[in-house]
N, C-alpha and C positions, 0 to 999 in steps of 0.2 A: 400305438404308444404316443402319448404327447414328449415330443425331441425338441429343447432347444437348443438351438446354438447360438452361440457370444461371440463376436468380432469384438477386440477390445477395444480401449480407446485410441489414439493417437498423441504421441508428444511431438512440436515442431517451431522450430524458429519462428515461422510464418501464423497468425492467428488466424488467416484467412485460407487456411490452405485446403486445397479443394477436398471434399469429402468423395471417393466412391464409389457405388455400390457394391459391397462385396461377393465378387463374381460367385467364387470356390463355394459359398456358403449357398448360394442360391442355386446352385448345381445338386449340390446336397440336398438341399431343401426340394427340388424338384422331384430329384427322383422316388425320396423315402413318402412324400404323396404321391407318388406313383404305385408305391406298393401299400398303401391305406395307410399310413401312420399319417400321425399331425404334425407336422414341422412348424418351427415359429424362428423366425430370426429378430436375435435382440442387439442387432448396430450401435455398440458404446461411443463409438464415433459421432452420431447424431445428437449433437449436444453444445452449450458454449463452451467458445474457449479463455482459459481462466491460467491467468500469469504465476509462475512457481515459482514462491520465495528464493529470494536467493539461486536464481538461473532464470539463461535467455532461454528458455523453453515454454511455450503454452502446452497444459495441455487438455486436450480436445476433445469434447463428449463427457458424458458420464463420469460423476465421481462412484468410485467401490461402495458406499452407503445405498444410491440410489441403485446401482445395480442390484443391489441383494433384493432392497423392497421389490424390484420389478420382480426379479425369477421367482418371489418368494410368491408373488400374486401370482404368479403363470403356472405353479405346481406341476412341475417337469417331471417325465417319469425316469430322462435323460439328457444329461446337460452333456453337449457338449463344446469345449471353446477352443478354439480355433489360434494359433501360433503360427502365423504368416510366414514372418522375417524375424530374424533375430533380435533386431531393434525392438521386438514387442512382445519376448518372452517375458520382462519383467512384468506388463500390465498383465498377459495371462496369467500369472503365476500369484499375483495379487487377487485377482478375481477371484480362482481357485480356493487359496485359499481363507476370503470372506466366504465364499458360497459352504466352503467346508464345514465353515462354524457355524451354520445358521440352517445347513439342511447336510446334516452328517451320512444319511439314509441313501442319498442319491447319488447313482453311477455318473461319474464324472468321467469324460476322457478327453482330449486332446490329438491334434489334427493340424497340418499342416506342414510349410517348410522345418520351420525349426524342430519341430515334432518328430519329424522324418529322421532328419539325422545325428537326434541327439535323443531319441526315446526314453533311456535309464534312468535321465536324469529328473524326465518328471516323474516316470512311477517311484521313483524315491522319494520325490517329493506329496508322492498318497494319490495323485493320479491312478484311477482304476484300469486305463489301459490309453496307447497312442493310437493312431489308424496310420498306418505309412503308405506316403505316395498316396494317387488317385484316391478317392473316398464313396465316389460313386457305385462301387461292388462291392467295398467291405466294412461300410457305414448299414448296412442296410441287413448284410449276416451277420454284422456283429447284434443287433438290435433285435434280432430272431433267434438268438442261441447266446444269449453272456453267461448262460451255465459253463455251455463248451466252446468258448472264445477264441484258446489256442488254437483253434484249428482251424481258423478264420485266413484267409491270406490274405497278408499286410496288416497285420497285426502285432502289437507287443502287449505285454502282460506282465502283472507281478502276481505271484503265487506262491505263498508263505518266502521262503527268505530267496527267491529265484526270479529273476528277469527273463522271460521267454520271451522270444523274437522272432515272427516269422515274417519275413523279408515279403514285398509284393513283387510275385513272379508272373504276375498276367494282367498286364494294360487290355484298357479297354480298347477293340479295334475299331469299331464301329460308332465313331463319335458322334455321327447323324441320327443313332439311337438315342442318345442323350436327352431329357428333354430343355428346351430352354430354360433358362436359370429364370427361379419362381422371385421376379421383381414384384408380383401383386401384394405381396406379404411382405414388402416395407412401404411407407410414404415415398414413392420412387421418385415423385414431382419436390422433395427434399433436395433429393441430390443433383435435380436440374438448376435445385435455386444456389448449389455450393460449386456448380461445374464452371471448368473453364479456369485458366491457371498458369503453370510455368511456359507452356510451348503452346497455348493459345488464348487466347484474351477472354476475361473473365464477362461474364454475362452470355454466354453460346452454350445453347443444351448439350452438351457430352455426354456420350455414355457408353462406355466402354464395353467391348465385344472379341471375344478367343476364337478364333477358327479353326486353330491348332495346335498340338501335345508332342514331346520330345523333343531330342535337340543330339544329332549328331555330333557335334562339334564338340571338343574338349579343351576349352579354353578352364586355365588352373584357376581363376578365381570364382568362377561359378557355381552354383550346386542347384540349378533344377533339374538334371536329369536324375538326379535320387529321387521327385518325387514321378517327375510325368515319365524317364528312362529314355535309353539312346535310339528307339525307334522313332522315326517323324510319322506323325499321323495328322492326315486332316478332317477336317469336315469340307462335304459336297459344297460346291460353289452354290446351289439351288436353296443347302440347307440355312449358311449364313445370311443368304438373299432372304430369305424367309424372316430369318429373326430383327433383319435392319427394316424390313416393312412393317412389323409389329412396336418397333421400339419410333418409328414414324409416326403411325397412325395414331399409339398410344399413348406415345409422350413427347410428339413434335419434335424430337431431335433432330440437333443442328447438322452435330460433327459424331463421328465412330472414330472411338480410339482403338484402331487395334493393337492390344496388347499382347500378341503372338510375341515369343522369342524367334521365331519362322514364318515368316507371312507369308514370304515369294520364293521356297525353297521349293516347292512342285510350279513350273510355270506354266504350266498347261493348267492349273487349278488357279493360279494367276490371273492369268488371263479371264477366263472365265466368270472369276468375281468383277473385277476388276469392268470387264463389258458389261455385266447384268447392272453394278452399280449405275454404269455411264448412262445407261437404256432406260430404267428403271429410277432411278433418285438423282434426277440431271441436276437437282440443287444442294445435295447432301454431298459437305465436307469431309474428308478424313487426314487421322495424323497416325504416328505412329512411334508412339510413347516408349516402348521397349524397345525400340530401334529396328534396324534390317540391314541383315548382310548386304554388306557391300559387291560381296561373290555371285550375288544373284542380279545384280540389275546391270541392266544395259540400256542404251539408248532407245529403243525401239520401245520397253516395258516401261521406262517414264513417260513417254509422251503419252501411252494408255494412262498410266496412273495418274495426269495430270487431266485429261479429259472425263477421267471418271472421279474426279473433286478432288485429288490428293494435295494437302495445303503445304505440307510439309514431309521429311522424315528426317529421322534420328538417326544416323553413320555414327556407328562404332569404330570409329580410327583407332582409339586405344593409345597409343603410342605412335611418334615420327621417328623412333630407330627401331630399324629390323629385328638387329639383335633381339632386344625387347619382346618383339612382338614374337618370334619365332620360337626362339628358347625358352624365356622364361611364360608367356602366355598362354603358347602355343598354336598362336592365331594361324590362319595362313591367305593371313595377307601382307601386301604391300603399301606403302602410305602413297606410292604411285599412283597405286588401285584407286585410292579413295581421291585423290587429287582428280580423276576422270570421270569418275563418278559424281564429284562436286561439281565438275564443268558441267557437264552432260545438264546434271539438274536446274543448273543456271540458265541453261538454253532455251527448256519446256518452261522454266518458270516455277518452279518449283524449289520451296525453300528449304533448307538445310540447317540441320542444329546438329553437332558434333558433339560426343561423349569419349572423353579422356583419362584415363588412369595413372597417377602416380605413385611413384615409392614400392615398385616393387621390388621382390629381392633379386638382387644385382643393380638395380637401378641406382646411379650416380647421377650428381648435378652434369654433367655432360648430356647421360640423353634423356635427361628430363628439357634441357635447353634444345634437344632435337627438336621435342615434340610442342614446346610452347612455338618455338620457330613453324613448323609444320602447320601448326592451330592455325597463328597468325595470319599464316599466306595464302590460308583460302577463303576469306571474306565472309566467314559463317554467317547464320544468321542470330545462332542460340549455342550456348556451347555448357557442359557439364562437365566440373573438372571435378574430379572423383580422387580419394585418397584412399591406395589399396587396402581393403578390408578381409581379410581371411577370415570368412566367416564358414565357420563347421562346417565338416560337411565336400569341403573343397581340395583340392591336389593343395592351394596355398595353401590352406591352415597347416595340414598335416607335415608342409616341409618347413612353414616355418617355424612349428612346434617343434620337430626334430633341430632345427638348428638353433632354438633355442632365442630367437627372435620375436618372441610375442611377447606383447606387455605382460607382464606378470599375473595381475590381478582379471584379465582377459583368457589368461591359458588355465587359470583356476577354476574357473565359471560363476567367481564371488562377485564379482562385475557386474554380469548380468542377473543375478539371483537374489542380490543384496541390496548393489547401491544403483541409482537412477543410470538408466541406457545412455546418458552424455558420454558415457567412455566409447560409445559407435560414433561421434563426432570426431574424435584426434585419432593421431596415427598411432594406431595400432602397431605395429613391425619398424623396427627398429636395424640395423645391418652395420656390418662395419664402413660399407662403404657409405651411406646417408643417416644421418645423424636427424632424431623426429623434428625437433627445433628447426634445422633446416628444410626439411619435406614442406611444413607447415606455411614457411617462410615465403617459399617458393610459391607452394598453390597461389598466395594471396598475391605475390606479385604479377603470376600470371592473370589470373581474374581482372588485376585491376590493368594490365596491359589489353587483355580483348574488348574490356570496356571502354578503354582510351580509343582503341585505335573503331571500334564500331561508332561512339561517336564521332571521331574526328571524318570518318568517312562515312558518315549518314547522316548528315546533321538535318535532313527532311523527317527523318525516322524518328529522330530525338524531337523533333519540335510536336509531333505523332502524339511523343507519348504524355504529353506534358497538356497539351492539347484538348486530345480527347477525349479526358477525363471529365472535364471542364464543360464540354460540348454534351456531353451527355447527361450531366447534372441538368443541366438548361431544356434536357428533352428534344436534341436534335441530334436525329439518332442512332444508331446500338451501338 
């Protein structure tokens, strides 16, 4: 069967904002050519970006017209599109439904995060079925039997006036079965020309790479272990070594992002990459864009990840009062932890970008000032200050919907269904104890205090940046 799948477009303050490749989709893609069907992925993100009246938002790829002509030229036997993140239910849902109106005939389904934990609301919406969780075993039965679907696992379905649901109860174990995500089947040398970006300097080949699924941890604002679940599984160090030589040879990348939620939670498989990298691609960079528990590194495991290219990583501090972190997050860490962890990095040489959460519920301008304090005093390099988002799916939504704390038009779904995804930019959750106005207020003073004080104490850094922009227009170089 000819199967395509639609990554939608993107909306973002940034016109330039890096494009890419979509991993999940080429997974999919790999494996349904593994069992003879013809997969096609059609990346709406591949496109300019075009300024939307009346808002700071561009957005990015493909408009919904040109979509339709494309799939309409591609004659799918099944579409399906893909609902990442919440922030991009609306373009799926747009997508849907143009393609609805212009090819009524065709099994449409839907896949992904949002997908996952919110299935009802598109087969409501005439969606002929979700995939939940993993897609790589029940993309491929559903595509072999849509007579008898229900009995697909990880699947939901609408059947005359009934939503059936069957939950995925069996992760894939064996991730080194998987084949590598089929990049041949887009312009991949695209997303070399858009890489590079927030956490490393634009013009370097990126190309992002998952080593691993699950996620033990129950931190309340999360929601990926509804798709990947609470078992941690990896891929062989030999296997990921494998696909960083192929993404070498064949498209000369710079840097590997890895975007694990768990990179260094087995260390003995740590390790292991981590040498083959140093041995084997003594010039090839990595970052690590989803972050990395801070519970798993020590001193000994930097100085390896520093000799096998590591430029950077992302510490999820989260918070600089316990409290916070302990009860209402559920982390279990300490901001001590990360304070030693920050040294340690500082030693090997290895640079640090911090990721911060506020406005949670309980959270007061007191230990909001913990944590902007905390930020402050470890001389980051890059820092992400985040405003808690309850999105589906997550221990926040469900308590702050029970306590009645969510914007209104947010706990509806008329939000995301109706009017443009800007309502995932403001604070969501509101409390008796922080007032949104004040949330808002604060972020901004923070930002503009880490930016004061990185330049006041890097002003080599600052001339850097100002610099080399300059110097590389003139062709002296990268």
């Amino acid at each position: 069967m000819k199967i395509l799948l639609i990554n939608p477009p993107l909306k973002s303050e940034n016109p330039g904002e890096p494009i890419p490749f979509p991993l999940g989709l080429g997974y999919i893609a790999a494996v349904l050519r593994r069992t003879n069907h013809h997969p096609i992925i059609l990346d709406a993100c591949l496109g300019p970006a075009r300024k939307e009246a009346g808002s700071n938002l561009f957005s990015i790829g493909l408009n919904y017209a040109e979509i339709n002509e494309k799939v309409k030229g591609i004659k799918p036997d099944i579409i399906g599109i893909s609902v990442p993140f919440t922030s991009r239910l609306k373009a799926a849902i747009d997508i849907f439904r143009g393609l609805r109106d212009v090819l009524p005939d065709i099994p449409i389904i839907a896949g992904g995060m949002h997908a996952t934990v919110d299935p009802e609301a598109l087969l409501k919406e005439g969606f002929n079925a979700v995939i939940l969780g993993e897609a790589e075993q029940s993309l491929p039965d559903y595509v072999s039997r849509t007579d008898s679907a229900v009995s697909v696992d990880g699947i939901a379905v609408r059947q005359v006036n009934q939503v059936l649901i069957n939950p995925q109860t069996c992760h894939i174990t064996d991730l080194d079965d998987i084949p590598f995500p089929a990049r041949d089947l887009l312009p991949f040398k695209e997303y070399m020309r858009h890489s590079g970006g927030r956490w490393i300097r634009q013009g370097l080949k990126v190309a992002s790479v998952i080593t691993s699924r699950g996620c033990p941890y129950r931190c309340t604002f999360c929601s990926a272990f509804r798709v990947a679940g609470r078992k941690y599984r990896r891929r062989s160090a030999e296997n990921v070594l494998a696909e960083i030589d192929e993404l070498v040879k064949n498209y000369q990348v710079e840097v590997i992002a890895f975007e694990d939620d768990n990179l260094t939670a087995d260390r003995k498989r740590a390790v292991a990459l981590f040498e083959g990298i140093a041995e084997r691609f003594p010039k090839l960079q990595w970052i690590t864009p989803n972050g990395v528990s801070i519970k798993d590194l020590d001193l000994e495991l930097l100085k390896l990840m520093k000799r096998a290219g590591c430029r950077s990583v992302n510490l999820a501090f989260e918070s600089g009062d316990e409290r916070i972190l302990h009860e209402v997050m559920k982390k279990d860490i300490n901001p001590e932890d990360g304070k030693l962890v920050r040294q340690w990095c500082r030693e090997v040489g290895i640079g640090v970008n911090g990721y911060f959460i506020l406005g949670m519920p309980g959270e007061t301008l007191e230990t909001m000032r913990a944590t902007r304090d905390f930020a402050l005093s470890m001389d980051l390099d890059g820092i992400g200050i985040f405003i808690a988002t309850p999105f589906p799916g997550t221990e926040l939504y469900d308590l702050c919907k029970e306590k009645g704390y969510l914007d209104e038009a947010y706990a509806s779904g008329d939000a995301l269904f109706q009017s443009d995804p800007e309502v995932l930019h403001r604070p969501l959750i509101e409390t008796p104890e922080l007032k949104r106005a004040d949330l808002l207020a604060f972020q901004r003073d923070f930002e503009r205090q880490f930016l004061s004080n990185y330049h006041t104490k890097r002003p080599l850094a600052r001339l850097k940046r100002f610099i080399k922009p300059v110097l590389q227009r003139a062709g002296w170089g990268r």
